[in-house]
N, C-alpha and C positions, 0 to 999 in steps of 0.2 A: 243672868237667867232668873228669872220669877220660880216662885214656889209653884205653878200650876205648871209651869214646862218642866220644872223637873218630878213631879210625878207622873207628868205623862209618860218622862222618858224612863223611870222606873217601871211602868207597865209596859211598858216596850220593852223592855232588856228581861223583865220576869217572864212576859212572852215569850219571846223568844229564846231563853234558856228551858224551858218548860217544854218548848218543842223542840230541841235539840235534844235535851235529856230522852223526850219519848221516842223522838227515830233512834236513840243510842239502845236504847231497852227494845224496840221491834227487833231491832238488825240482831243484836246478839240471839235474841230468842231464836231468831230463823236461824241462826249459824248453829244453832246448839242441835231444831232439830234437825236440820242438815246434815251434821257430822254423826248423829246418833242412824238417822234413816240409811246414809253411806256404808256404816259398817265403822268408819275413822273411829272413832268414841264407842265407849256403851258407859255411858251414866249410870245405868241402875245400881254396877258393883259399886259404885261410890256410896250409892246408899246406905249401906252394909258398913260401912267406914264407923259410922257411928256405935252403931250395936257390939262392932266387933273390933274395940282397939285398944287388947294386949298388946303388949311388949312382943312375947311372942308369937304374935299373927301375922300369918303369911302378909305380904307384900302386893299390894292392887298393880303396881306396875313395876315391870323390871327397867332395872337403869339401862340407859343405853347405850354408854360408854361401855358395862360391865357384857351386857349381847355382843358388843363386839368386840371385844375383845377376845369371850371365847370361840368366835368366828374363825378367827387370824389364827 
């Protein structure tokens, strides 16, 4: 292969990673706000993660083994 085919095929594979990467970053955004619009998620309390992270501060999500456990 000559130097000018392999930069072609460099711009072909940085293309194409480039648009893979960007349908990877739409899809997720829609899924995020999908599960936030659902009710499944709410993002915002994560926000608050930051501002508020003593040692003893409540818990963003209960485990879910420990839910059911006290089910049983």
């Amino acid at each position: 292969m000559s130097l000018e085919e392999l930069q072609q095929l460099q711009v072909i594979m940085y293309t194409v990673m480039a648009g893979i990467l960007v349908v990877l970053l739409y899809s997720y955004i829609i899924y995020l706000y999908r599960s936030e619009k659902k009710g499944e998620k709410d993002f915002e309390k994560y926000s608050s993660l930051v501002l508020d992270d003593e040692l003893d501060s409540k818990l963003l999500d209960e485990n879910l083994k420990a839910s059911n456990d006290k089910k049983e």
